[in-house]
N, C-alpha and C positions, 0 to 999 in steps of 0.2 A: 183404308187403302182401296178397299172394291169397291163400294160406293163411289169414290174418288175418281175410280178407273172407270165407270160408266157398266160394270161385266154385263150388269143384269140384262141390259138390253144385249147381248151378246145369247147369255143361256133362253132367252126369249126370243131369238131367231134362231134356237135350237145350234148354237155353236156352245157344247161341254165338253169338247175336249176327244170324241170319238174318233178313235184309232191315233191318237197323238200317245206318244210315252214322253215322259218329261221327269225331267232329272234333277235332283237339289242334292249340292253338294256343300256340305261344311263340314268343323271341325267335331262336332259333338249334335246330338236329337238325344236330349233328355226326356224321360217318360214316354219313348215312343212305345213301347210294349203295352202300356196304359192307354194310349191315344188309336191304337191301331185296330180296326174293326169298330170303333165307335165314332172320334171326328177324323181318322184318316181310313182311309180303303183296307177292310184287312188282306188285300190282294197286293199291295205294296210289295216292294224288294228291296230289300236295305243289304247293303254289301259295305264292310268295314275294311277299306284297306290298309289301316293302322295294322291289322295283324302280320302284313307282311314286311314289317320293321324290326317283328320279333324272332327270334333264332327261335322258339318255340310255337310258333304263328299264331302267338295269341294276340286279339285285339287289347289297346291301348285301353289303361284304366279310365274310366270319365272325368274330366277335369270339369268340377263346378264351376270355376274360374271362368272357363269359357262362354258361360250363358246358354241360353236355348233357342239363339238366331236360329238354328239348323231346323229345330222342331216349329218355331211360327213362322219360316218358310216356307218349309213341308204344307204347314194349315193353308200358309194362304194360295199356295200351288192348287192346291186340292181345292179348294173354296171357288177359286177362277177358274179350274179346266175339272169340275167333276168326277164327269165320264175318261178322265185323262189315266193313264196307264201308269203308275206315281214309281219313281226307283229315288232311292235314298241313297245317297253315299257319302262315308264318312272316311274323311282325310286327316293326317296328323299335319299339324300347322309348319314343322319345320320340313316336312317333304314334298316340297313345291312339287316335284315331278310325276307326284300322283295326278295332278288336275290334268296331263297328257295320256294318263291310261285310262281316264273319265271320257276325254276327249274321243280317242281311238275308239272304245266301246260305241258311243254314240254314233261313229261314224261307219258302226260295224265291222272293226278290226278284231277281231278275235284273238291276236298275239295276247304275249305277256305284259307285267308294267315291267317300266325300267328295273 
């Protein structure tokens, strides 16, 4: 996919990603604790808002089922903007209305999610 995309000449005119934060959202980042500090930034922020589904605000247990899109999009984020500022967040797949408290954050809204 970066080969594909041409980046190289990109980090080669010294475009990595500085002062950008960038954001990959999906339902599950398997092995990210494994991944992080070695192929991911250990400066990463991962924010689970599955937890606040539960009356006990625990996050969501990991569904295998779901794969590891979240975590080789995370890589290939990271891969294309380096020096990029990396936040992770993880959504439960039935609560569409998380991806507007994704939204709001990014846009610098500080309120709550729905």
């Amino acid at each position: 996919v970066l080969t594909a995309s041409n980046v190289a000449s990109l980090h080669a005119r010294g475009f990595a990603g500085d002062g950008v934060k960038m954001a990959v959202v999906a339902t599950e980042f398997p092995n990210l604790s494994a991944l992080a500090g070695r192929r991911l930034p250990a400066t990463l922020r991962y924010v689970d808002l599955t937890a606040e589904l539960d009356p006990n605000v625990a996050p969501a247990p990991p569904d295998p089922a779901r794969g590891n899109n979240g975590t080789v999009a995370a890589l290939i984020a990271h891969a294309a903007a380096p020096k990029a500022e990396l936040v992770l967040v993880r959504v439960h797949p039935s609560a569409i209305h998380q991806l507007l408290t994704v939204a709001r954050a990014a846009l610098g809204d500080r309120g709550t999610s729905e």
